[in-house]
N, C-alpha and C positions, 0 to 999 in steps of 0.2 A: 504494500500500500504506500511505503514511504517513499517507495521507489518511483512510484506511478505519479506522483505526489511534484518530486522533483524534476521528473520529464516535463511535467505538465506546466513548471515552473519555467523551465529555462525555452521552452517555444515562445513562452507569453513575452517573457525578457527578450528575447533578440526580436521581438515586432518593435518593442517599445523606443522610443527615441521622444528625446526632451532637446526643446527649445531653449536657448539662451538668449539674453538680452544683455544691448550693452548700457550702457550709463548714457543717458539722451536717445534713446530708441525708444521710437510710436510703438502705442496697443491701440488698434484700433477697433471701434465696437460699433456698429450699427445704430444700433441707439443713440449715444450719448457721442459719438463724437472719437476722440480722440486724446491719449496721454502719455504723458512721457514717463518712462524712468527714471527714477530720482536717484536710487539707493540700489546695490545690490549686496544683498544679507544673507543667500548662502546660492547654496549651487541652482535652484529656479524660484526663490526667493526673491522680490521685488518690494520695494517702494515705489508708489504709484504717485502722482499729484493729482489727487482726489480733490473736489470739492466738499470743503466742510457739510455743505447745505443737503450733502449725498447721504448723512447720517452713517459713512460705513468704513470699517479701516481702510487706513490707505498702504495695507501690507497686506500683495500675494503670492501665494504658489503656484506659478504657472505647472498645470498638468493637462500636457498636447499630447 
């Protein structure tokens, strides 16, 4: 089972691939517009320049 287990692990991992951002690089979102990178605080960890008025952190974890 532990075996089938870790197969089933390591397909999922080699589909998987993460986006990085550099410090002044657009997110762009349909809605709202457009924002920059402020801060990078680990490996797809962001600071976003949110607007206060948004009520929402302005720290995310990009997961593409």
């Amino acid at each position: 089972m532990a075996q089938n287990s870790a197969k089933y692990k390591l397909r999922i991992d080699i589909r998987k691939w993460f986006k990085t951002l550099n410090i002044g690089d657009d997110l762009h979102t349909c809605v709202t517009g457009s924002f920059q990178a402020l801060k990078k605080l680990d490996n797809n960890t962001y600071a976003i320049d949110l607007l206060e008025s948004f009520g929402i952190s302005s720290t995310f974890q990009l997961k593409i």
